[in-house]
N, C-alpha and C positions, 0 to 999 in steps of 0.2 A: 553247342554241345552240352547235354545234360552231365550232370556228377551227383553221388551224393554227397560227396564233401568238397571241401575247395582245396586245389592244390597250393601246398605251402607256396608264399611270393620267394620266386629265386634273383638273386640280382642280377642284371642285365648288363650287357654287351653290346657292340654295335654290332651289330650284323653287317656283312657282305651281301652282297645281293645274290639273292639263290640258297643262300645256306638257313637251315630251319633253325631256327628260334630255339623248339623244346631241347634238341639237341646239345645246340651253345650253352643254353642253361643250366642244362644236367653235368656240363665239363664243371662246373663251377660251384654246385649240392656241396654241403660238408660230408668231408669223412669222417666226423666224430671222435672218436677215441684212437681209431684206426688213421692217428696224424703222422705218416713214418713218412721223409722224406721220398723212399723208393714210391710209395702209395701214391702221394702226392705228382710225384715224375710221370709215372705210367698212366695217370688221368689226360695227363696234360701230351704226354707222348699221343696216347688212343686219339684224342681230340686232332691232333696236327697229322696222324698220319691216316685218318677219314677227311681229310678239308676243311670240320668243322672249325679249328684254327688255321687260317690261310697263311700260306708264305707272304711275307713280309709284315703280316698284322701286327701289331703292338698290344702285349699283354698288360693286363693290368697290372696296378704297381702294385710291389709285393705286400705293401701294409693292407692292402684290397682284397688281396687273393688268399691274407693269413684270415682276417676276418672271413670271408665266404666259403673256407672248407674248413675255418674253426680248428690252425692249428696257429703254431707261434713262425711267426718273421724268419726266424734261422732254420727251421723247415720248410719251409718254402725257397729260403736260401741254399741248403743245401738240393733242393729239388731241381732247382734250376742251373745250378752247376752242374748238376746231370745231364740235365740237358742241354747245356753247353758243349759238353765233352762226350756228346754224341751225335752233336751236328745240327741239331733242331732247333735253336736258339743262339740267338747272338746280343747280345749286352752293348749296350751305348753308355757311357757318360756322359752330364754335362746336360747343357740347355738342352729338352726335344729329345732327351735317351730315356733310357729303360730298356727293357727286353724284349725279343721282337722275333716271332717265327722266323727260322732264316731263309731269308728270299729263292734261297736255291732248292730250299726242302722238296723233294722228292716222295712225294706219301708211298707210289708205287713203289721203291726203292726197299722201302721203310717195312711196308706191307710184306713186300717177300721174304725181305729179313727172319720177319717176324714168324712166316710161317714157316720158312725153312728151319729157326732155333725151335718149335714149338714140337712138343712127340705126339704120337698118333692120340697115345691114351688121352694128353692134355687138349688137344682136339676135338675127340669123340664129345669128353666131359661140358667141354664148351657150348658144343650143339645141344646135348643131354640136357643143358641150365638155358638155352635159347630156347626150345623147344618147350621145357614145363612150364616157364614164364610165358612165353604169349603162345602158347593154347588157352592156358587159363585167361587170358585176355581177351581171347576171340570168343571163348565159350559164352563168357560173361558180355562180351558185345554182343553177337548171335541173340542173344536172350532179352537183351536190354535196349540196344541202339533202335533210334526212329528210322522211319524208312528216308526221310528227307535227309538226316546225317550222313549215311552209307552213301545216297545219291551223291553227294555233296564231293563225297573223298573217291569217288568213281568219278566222277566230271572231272575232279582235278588229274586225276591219274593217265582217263584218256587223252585230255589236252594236252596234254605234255609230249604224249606222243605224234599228237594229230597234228601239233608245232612244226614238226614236220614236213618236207616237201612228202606230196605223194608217192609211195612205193616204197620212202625212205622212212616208218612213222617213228622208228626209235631213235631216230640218228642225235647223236647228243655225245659230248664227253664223257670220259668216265664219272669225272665228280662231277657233273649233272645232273648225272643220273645217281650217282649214290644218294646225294643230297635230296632231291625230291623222292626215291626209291624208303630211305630211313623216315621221311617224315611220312611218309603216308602210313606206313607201317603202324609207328608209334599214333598217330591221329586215329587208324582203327585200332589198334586195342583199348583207347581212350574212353573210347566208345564203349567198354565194359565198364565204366564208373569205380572202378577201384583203384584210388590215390595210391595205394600201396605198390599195388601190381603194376600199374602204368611208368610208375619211376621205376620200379626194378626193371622194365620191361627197355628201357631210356639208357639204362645204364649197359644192358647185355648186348640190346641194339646198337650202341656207341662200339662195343670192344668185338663185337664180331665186324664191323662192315668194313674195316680197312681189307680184310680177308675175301671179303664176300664183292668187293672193289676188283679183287684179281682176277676173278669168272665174271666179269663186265669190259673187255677189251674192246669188246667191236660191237655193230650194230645186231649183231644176230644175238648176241648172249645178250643184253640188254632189252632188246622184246622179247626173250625167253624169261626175262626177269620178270618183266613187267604182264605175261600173259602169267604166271604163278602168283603175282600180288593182285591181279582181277581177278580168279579163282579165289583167293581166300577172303575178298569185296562179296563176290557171289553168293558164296557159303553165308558169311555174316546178313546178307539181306535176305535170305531165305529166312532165318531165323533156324540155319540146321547149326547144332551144335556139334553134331557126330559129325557132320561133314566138314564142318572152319578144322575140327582138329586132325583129321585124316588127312585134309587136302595139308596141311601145313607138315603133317610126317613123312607126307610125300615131297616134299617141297625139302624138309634139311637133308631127307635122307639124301637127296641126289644134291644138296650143298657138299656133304661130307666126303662122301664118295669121291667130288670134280676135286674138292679142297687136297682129300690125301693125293689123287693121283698128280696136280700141280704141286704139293708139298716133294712128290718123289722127284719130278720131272727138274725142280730146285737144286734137292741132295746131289742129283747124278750130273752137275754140272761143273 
């Protein structure tokens, strides 16, 4: 994959098998000045309630986690007591402890929550900042990516589905599919060459897909997914610009739309 500049080294994690990399790493980017324990929490909430932190995983130890978002020990401490006393974390003592996703975490659970406390405006705004970040991604892929890259993230795309018995090409879990779903995503707008835009784009992709998890239940909404993410493959290997960004307004409009009406169908229960 071409760039013009090289993406900062972020520190690493062991992966799960299935779960992307860019993803896991982005949970982990500093927050810079913006080190508020709540900041801090809600990174690490996003992460655990998309998969990319798995139920029973073990976090890194806190003097780890104060260095790689660049805030002090007692924020992080207090982050995590947050997330203690919200069910997502469980704390061990002693030989072999530390903190540890809690094995029972429920991302789905987590997910609805989330979108039931969320308001419509808070909503809309979110798609609004999903949307001007990877257009701009795709525009600049569109324009920039080789034909053999695009091939490359369309081969991955189809096999996943084609994994598949026949007649069944989506069939897959939800975190499955989120997990391969976010990283293709994030690998084509990579494909636009802008460090800048690619992380923001890492970061907005992380805090929408717990949500975007909830219109992925079954095998039908899942290759609805995934014919919308070859559509915007398509658009990029064309070299159409007008097109990567139209097919993708059509693509959140009808996120927002499913989102409000499962946000209502939430309220009214």
């Amino acid at each position: 994959m071409r760039h013009n500049g090289e993406v900062p080294t972020l520190p690493q994690t062991e992966p799960e098998a299935g779960v992307p990399s860019r993803l896991r790493n982005a949970v982990f980017q500093s927050v810079a000045e913006e080190g508020k324990a709540a900041l801090v929490e809600r990174r690490l909430r996003v992460a655990i309630n998309r998969g990319v932190l798995q139920a029973g995983e073990r976090l890194p130890p806190e003097s780890e986690l104060a260095k790689s978002l660049r805030v002090s020990p007692v924020t992080v401490r207090e982050a995590l007591v947050l997330l203690r006393q919200s069910g997502l974390v469980t704390t061990k003592r002693g030989r072999g402890g530390g903190s540890f996703v809690t094995a029972g975490a429920d991302p789905a659970s987590h997910a609805a929550a989330e979108l039931a406390s969320i308001s419509r405006t808070a909503l809309r705004d979110l798609a609004a900042h999903y949307f001007a970040v990877t257009a701009g991604c795709l525009e600049l892929a569109a324009s920039r990516a080789a034909p053999s890259e695009v091939d490359a993230i369309r081969a991955r795309l189809t096999a996943f589905g084609d994994a598949a018995p026949a007649g069944r090409r989506a069939q897959s879990t939800p975190a499955q599919w989120r997990h391969v779903a976010d990283d293709i995503v994030v690998e084509l707008c990579a494909l636009g060459q802008s460090v800048r835009l690619t992380k923001e784009q890492m970061r907005v992709q992380s805090e929408l897909s717990p949500l975007l998890g909830l219109l992925a239940v079954d095998d039908a909404e899942r290759e609805a997914q995934r014919d919308e993410i070859l559509g915007l493959v398509d658009e990029v290997a064309l070299g159409d610009t007008a097109g990567a960004r139209e097919a993708l307004r059509a693509t959140v409009s009808d996120i927002v739309e499913r989102l409000e009406a499962k946000r209502r169908s939430l309220l009214e229960r």
